[in-house]
Structure formats: C-alpha cells, structure tokens
Phi, psi and omega in degrees: 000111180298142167258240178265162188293147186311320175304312195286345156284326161316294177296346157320303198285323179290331161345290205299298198298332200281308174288320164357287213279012164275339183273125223266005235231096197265352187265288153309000175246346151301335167261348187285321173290337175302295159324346198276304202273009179269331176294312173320295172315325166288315210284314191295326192274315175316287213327269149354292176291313208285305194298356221242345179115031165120000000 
C-alpha cells in the first residue's frame, strides 16, 4: 500500500518549514527540523520497498 502522493507531501513539508523558521527557540526548530526530515526518510525507505516488491 503506497502512501500519500509525493507532492501532497512536499508541500506538507514545505508547510511544516515554513512554521519551522518562525521559530525563534534555536534548539526547538532543531528539533522540528529533525523531525521533518525524519519523516521524509520513512516515507523513501517505504517508497524503496514498496519498489524492490514488498
């Protein structure tokens, strides 16, 4: 089962970036950035799999 289309994720994540760099709390958008792209990194490795068969 494929997950949401790449796009409607991206632009999530450009969302996401955008409230990110308001944050003036340099330890929290450090972490926020972390999170983001950690999410990016699950979505590739499904992605990966789902290509390689399962």
């Amino acid at each position: 089962m494929p997950g949401p289309d790449r796009d409607v994720l991206l632009r999530q994540q450009l969302g996401e970036a955008k409230i990110i760099e308001h944050d003036e709390n340099i330890h929290s958008r450090h972490q926020k950035q972390i999170d983001l792209l950690a999410k990016d990194v699950m979505y590739l490795l499904r992605e990966i799999k789902d290509l390689q068969g399962g």
